[in-house]
DSSP file (Angstrom, degrees, kcal/mol; ACC not computed):
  #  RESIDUE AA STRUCTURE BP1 BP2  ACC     N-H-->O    O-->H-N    N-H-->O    O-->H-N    TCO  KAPPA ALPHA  PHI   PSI    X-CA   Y-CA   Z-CA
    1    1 A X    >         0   0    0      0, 0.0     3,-0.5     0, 0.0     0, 0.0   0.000 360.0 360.0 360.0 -23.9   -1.6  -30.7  -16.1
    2    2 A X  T 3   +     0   0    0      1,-0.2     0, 0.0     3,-0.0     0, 0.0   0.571 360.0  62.5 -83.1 -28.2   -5.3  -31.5  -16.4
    3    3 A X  T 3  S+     0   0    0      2,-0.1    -1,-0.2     0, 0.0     0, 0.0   0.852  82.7  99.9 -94.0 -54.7   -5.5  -30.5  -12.2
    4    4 A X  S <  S-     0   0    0     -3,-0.5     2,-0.5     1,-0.2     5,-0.0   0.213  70.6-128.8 -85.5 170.6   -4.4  -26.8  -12.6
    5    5 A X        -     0   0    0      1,-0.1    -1,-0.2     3,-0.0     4,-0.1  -0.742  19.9-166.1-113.4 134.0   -6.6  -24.4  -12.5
    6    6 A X  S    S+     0   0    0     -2,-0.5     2,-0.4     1,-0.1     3,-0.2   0.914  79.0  22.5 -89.2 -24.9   -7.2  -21.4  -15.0
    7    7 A X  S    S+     0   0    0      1,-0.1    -1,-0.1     5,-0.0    21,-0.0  -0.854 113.8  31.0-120.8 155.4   -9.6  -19.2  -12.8
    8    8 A X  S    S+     0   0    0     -2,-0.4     2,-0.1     1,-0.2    -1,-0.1   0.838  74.2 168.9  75.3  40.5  -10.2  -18.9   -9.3
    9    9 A X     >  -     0   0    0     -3,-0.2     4,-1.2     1,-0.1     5,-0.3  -0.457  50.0-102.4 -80.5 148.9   -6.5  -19.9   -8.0
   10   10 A X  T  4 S+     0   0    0      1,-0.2     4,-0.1     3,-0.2    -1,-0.1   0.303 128.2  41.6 -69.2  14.1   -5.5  -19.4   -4.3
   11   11 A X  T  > S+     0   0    0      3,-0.1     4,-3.2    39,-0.1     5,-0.3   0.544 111.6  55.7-126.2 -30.8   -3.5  -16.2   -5.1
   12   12 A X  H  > S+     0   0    0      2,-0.2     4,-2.2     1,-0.2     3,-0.4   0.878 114.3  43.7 -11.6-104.8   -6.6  -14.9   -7.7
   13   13 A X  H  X S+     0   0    0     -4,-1.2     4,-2.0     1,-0.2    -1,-0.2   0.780 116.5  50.4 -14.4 -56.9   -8.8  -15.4   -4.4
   14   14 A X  H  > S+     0   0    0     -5,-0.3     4,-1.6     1,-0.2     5,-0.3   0.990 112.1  45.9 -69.4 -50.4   -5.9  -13.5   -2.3
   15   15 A X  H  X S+     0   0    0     -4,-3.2     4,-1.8    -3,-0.4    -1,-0.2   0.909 108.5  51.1 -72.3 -31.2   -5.7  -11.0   -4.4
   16   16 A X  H >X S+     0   0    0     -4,-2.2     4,-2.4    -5,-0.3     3,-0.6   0.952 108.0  55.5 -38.7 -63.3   -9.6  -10.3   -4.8
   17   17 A X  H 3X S+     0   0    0     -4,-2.0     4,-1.4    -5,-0.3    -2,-0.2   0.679 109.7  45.2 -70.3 -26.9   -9.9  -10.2   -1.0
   18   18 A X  H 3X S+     0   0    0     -4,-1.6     4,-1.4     2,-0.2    -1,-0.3   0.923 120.7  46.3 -80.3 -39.7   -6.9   -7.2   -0.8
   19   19 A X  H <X>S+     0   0    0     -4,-1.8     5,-1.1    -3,-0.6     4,-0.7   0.892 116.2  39.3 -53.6 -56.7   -9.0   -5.8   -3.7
   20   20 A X  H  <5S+     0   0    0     -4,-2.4     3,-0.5     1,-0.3    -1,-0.2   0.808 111.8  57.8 -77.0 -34.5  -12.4   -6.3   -2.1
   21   21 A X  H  <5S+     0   0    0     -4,-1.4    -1,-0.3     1,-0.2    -2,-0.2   0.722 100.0  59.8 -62.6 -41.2  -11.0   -5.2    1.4
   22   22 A X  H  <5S-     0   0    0     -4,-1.4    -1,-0.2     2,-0.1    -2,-0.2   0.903 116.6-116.2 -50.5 -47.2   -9.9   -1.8   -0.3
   23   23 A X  T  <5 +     0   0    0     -4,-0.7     2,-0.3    -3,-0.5    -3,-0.2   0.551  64.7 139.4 108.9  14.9  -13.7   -1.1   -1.3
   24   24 A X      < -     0   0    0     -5,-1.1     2,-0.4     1,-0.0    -1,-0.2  -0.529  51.1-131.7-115.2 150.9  -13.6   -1.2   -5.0
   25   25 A X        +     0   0    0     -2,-0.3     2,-0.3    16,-0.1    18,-0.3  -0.827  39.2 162.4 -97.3 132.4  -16.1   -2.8   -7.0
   26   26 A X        -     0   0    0     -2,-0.4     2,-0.3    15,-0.1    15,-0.2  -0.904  32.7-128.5-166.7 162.6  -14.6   -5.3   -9.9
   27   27 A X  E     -A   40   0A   0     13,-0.7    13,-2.6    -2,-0.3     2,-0.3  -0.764  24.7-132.9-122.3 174.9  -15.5   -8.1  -12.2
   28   28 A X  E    S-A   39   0A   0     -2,-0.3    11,-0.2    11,-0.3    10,-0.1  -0.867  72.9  -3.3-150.3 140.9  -13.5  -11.4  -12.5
   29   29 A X        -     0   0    0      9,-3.8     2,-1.2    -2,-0.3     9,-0.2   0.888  67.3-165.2  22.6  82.2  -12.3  -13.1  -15.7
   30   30 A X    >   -     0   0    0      7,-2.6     3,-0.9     1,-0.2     7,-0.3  -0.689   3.9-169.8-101.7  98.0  -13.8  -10.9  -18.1
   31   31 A X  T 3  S+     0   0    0     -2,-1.2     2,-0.7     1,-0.3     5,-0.3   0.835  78.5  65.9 -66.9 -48.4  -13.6  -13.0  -21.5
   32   32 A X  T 3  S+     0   0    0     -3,-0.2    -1,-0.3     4,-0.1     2,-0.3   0.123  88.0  77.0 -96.6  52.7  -14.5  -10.5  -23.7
   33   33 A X  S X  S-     0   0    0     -3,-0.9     3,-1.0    -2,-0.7    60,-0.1  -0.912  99.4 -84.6-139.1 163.3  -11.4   -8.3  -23.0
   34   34 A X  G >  S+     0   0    0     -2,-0.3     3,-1.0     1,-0.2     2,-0.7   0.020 117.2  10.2 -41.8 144.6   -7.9   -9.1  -24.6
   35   35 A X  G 3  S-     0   0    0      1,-0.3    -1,-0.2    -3,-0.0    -4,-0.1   0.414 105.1-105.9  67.6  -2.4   -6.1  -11.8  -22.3
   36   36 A X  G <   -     0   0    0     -3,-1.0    -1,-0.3    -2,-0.7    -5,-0.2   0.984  51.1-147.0  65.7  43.0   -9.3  -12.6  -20.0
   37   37 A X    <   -     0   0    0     -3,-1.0    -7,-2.6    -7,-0.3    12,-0.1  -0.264  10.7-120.2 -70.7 156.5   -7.8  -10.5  -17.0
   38   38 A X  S    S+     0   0    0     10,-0.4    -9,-3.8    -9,-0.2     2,-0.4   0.820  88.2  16.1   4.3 -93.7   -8.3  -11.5  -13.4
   39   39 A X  E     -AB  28  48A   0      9,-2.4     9,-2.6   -11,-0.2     2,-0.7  -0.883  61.6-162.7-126.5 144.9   -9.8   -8.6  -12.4
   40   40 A X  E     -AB  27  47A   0    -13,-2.6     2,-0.8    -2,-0.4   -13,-0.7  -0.779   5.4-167.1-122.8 120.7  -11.3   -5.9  -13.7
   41   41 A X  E > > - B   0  46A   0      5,-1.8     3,-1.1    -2,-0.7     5,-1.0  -0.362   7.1-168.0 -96.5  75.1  -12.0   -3.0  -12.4
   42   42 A X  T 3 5 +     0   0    0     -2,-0.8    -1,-0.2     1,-0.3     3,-0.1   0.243  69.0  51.6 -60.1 -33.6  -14.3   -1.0  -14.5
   43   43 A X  T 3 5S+     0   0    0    -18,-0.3    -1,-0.3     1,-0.2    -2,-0.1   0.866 117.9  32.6 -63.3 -51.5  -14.3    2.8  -13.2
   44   44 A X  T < 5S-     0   0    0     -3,-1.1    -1,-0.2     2,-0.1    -2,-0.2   0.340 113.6-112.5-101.2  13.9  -11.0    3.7  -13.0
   45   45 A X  T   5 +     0   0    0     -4,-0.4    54,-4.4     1,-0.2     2,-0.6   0.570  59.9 149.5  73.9  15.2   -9.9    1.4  -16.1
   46   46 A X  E   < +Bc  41  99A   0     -5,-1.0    -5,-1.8    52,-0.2     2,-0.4  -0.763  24.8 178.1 -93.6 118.5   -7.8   -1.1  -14.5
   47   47 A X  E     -Bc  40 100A   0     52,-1.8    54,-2.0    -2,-0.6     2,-0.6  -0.981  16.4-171.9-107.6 116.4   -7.2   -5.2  -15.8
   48   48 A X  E     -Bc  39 101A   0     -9,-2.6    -9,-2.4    -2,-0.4     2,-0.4  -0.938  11.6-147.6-118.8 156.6   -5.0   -6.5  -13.5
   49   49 A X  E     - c   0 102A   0     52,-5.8    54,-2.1    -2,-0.6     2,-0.5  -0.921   7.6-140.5-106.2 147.0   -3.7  -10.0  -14.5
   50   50 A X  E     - c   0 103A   0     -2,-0.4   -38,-0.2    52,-0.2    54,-0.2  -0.724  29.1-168.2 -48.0  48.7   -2.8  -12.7  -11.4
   51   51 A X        -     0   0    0     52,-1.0     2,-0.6    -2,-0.5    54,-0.4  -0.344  22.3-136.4-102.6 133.6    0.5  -14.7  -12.7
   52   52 A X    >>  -     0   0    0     52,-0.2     4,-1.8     1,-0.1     3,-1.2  -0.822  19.3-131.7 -80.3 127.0    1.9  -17.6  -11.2
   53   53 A X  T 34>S+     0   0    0     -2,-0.6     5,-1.3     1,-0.2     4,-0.2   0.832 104.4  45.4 -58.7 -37.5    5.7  -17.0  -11.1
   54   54 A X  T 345S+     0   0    0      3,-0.2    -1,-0.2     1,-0.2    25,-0.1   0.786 118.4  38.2 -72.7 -28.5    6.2  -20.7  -12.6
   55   55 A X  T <45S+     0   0    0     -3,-1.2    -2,-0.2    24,-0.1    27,-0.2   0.793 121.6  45.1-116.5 -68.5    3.8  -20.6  -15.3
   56   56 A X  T  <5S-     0   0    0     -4,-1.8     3,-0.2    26,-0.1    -2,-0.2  -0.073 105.5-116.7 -56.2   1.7    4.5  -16.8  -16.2
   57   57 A X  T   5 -     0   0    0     -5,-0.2     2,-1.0    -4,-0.2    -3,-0.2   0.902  34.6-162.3  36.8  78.6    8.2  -17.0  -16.2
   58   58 A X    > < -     0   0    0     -5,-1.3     3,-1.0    -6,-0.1     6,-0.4  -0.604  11.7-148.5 -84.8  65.1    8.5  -14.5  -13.3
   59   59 A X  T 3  S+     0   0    0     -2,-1.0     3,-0.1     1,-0.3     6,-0.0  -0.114  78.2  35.9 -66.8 169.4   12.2  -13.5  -13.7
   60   60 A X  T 3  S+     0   0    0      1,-0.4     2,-0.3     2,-0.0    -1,-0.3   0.281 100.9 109.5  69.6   8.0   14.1  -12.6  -10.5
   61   61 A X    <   -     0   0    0     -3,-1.0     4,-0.5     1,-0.1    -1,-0.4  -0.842  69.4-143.5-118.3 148.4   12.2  -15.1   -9.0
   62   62 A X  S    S+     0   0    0     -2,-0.3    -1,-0.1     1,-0.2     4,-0.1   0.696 103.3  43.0 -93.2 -13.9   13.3  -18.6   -7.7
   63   63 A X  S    S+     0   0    0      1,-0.1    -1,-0.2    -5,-0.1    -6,-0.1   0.651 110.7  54.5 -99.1 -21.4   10.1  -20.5   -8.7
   64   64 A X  S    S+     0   0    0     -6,-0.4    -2,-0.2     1,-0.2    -1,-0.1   0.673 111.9  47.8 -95.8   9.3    9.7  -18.8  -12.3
   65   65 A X  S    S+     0   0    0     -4,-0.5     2,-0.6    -7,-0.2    -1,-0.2   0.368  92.0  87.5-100.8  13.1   13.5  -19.9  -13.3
   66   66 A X        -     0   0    0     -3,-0.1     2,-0.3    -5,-0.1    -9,-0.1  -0.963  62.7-170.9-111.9 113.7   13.3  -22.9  -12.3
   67   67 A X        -     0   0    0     -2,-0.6     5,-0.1     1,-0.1     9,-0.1  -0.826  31.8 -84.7-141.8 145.6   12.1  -25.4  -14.8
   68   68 A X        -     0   0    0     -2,-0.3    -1,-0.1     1,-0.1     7,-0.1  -0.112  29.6-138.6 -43.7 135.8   11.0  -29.3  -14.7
   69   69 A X  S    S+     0   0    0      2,-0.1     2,-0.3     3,-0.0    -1,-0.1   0.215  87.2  69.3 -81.8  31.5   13.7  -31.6  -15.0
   70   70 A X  S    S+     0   0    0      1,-0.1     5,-0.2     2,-0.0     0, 0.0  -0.860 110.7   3.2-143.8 118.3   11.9  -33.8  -17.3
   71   71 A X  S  > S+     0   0    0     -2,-0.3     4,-2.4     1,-0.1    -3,-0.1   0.888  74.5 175.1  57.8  39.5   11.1  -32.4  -21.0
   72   72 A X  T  4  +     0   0    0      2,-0.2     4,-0.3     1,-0.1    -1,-0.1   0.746  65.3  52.2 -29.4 -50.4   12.8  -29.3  -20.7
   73   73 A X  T >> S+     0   0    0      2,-0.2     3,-3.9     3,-0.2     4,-2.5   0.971 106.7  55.1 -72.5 -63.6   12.6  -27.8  -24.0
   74   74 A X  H 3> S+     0   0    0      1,-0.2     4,-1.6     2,-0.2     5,-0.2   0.905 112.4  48.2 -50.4 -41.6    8.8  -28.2  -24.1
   75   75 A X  H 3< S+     0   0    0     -4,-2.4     4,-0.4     1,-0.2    -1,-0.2   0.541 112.0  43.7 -81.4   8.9    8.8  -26.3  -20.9
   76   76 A X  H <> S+     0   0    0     -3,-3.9     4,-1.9    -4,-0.3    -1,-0.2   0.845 113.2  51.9 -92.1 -48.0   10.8  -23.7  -21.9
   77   77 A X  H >X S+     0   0    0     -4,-2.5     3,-0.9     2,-0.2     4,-0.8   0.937 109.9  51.5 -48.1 -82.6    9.0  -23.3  -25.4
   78   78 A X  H 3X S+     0   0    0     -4,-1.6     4,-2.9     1,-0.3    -1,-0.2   0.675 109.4  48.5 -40.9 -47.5    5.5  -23.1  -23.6
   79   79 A X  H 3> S+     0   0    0     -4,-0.4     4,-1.9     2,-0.2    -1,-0.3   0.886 113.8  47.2 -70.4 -25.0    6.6  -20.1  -20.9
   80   80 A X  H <X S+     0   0    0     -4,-1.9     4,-1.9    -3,-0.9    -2,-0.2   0.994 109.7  50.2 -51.7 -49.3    8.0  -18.2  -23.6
   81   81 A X  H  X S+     0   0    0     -4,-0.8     4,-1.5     1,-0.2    -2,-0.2   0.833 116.5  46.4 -72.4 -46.4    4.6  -18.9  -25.7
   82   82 A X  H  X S+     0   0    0     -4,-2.9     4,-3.3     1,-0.2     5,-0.3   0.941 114.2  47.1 -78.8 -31.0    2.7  -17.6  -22.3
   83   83 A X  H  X S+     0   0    0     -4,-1.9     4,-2.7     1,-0.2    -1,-0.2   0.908 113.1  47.9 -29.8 -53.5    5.0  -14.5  -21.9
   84   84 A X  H  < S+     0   0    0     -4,-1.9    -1,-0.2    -5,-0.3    -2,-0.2   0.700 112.9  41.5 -82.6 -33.6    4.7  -13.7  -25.2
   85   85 A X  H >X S+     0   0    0     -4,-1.5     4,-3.1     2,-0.2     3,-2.1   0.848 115.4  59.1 -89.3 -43.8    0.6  -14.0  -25.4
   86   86 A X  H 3X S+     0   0    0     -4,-3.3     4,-3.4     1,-0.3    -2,-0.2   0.992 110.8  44.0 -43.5 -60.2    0.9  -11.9  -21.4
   87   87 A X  H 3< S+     0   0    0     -4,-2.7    -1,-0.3    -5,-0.3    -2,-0.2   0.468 112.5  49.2 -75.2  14.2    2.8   -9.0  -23.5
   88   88 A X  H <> S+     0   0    0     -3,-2.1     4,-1.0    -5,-0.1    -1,-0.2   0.560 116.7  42.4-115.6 -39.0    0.3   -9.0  -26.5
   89   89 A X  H  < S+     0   0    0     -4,-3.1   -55,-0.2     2,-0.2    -2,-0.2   0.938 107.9  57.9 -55.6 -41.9   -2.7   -8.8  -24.1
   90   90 A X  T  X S+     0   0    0     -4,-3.4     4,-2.2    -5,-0.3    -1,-0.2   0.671 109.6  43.8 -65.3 -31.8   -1.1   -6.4  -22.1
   91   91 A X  H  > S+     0   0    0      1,-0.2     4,-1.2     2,-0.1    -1,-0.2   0.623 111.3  59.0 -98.3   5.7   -0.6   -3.8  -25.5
   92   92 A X  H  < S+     0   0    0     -4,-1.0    -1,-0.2     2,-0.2    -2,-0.2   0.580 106.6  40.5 -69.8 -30.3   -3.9   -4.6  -26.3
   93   93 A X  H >4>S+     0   0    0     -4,-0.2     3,-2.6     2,-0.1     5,-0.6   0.946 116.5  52.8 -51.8 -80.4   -5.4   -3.3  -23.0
   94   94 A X  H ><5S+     0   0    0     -4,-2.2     3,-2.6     1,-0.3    -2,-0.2   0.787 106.0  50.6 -31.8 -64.4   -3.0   -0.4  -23.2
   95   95 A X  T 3<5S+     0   0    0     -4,-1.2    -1,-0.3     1,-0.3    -3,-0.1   0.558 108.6  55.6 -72.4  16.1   -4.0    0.7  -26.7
   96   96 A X  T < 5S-     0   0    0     -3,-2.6    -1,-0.3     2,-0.1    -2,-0.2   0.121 126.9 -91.3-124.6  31.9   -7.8    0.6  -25.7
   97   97 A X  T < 5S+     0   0    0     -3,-2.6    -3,-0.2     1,-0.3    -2,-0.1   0.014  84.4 131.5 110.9 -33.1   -7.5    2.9  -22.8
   98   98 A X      < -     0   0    0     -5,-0.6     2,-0.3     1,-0.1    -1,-0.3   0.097  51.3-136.3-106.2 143.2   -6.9    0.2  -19.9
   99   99 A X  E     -c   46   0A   0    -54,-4.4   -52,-1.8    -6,-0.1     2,-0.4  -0.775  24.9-135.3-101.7 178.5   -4.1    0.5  -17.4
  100  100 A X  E     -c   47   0A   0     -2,-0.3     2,-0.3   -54,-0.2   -52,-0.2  -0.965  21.3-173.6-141.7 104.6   -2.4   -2.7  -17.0
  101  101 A X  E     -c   48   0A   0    -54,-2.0   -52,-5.8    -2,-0.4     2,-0.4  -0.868   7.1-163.4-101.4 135.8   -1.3   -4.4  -13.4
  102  102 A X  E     -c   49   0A   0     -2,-0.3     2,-0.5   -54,-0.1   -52,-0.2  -0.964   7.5-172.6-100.0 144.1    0.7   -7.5  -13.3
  103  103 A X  E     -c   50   0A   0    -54,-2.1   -52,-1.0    -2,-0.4   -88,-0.1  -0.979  10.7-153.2-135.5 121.2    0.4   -9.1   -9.9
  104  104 A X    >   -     0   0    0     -2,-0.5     3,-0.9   -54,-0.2   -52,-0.2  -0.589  21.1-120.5-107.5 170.2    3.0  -12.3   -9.4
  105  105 A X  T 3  S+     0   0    0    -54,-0.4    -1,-0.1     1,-0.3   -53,-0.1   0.386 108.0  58.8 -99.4   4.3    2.2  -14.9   -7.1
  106  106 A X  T 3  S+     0   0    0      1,-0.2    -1,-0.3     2,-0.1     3,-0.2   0.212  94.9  68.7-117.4  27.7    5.2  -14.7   -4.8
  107  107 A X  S X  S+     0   0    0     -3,-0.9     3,-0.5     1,-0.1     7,-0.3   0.368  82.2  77.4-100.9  -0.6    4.3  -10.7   -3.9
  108  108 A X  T 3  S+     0   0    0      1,-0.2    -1,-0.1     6,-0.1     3,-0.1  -0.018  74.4  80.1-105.5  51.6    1.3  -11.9   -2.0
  109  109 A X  T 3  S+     0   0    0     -3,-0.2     2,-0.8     1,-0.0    -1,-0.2   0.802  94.4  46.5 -60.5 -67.1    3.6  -12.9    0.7
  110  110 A X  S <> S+     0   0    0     -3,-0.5     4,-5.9     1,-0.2     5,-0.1  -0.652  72.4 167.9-106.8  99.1    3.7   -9.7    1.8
  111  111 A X  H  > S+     0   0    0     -2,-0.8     4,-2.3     1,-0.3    -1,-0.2   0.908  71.6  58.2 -86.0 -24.5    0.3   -8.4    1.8
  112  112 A X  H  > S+     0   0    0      2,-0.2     4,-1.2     3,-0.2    -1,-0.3   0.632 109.4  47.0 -48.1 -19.2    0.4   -5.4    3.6
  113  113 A X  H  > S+     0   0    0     -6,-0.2     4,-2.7     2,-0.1     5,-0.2   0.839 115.4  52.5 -93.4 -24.5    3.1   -3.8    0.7
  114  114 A X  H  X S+     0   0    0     -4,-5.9     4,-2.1    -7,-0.3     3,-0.3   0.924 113.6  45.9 -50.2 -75.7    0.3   -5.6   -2.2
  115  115 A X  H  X S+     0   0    0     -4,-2.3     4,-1.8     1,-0.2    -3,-0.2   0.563 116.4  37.3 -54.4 -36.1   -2.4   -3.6   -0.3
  116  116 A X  H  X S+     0   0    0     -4,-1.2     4,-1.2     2,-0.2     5,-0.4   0.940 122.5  50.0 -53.5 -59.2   -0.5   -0.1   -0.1
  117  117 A X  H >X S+     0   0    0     -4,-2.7     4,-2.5    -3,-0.3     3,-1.3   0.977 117.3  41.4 -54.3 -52.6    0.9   -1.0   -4.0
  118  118 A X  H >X S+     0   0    0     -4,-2.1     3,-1.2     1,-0.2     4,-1.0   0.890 114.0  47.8 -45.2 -88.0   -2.6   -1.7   -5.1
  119  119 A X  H 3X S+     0   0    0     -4,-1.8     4,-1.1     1,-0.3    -1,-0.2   0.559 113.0  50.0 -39.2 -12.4   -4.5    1.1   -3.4
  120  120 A X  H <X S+     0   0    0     -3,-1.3     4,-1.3    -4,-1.2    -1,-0.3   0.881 115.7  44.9-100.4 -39.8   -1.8    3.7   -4.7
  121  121 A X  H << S+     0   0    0     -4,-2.5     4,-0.3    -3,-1.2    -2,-0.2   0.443 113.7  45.7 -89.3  13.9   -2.2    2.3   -8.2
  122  122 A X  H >X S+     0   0    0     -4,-1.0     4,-1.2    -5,-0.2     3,-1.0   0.759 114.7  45.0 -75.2 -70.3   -5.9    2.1   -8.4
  123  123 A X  H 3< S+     0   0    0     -4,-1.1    -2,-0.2     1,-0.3    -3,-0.1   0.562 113.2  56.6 -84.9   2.5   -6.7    5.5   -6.9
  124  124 A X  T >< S+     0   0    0     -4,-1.3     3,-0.9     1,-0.2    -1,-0.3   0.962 109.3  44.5 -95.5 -37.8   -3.8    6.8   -9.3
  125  125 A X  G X4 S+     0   0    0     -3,-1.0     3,-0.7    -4,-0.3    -2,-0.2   0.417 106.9  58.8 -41.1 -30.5   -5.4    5.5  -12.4
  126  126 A X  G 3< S+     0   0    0     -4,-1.2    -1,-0.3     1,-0.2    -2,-0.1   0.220  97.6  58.6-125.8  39.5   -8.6    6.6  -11.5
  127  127 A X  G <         0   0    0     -3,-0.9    -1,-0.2    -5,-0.1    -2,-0.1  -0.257 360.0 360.0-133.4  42.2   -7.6   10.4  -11.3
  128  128 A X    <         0   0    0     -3,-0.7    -2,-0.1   -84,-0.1    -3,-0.1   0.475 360.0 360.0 -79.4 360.0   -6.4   10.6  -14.8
């Protein structure tokens, strides 16, 4: 556990790059907002958070239902406990103005439908 990484994860990085490729100007881990998101985009009000589908209990997904066979319970307890702190950050954005993107790690497969889905929900957010 000591190996994973909290910032600067290959689909973080992927998703920056769709971001950055768009043109939009953003900040990365920004500590002193609710949940530390990703990215932040400052103009148009946007934290989107990065989730790894395993980690984030990504349901519909074959890698967030899927759980260690070793020490189960603990690893069931702990994705609840990150769910649970994701959806508390997430109304904590929301009630301070912020729109709120979740972006899981097994949609940056397909990066041309992230780049379309980003770009429509940036530029919609930031013609409020």
């Amino acid at each position: 556990m000591s190996l994973i990484r909290g910032q600067d994860t290959r689909p973080e990085i992927a998703a920056r790059k769709i971001i950055d490729s768009l043109g939009y100007r953003f900040r990365t881990n920004v500590r002193s907002m609710p949940g530390t998101p990703d990215i932040v985009l400052p103009r148009p009000k946007v934290a989107i958070f990065v989730h790894g589908c395993f980690w984030h209990g990504h349901h519909g997904c074959a890698k967030g239902r899927t759980l260690p066979k070793t020490r189960r319970g603990f690893w069931k307890v702990k994705i609840e406990q990150n769910c649970k702190r994701d959806r508390s950050a997430a109304r904590r954005l929301r009630h301070h103005g912020w729109s709120v993107l979740e972006v899981w790690e097994c949609k940056l497969a397909n990066r041309d439908a992230l780049r379309s889905y980003l770009k429509r929900f940036i530029d919609k957010k930031g013609n409020k």
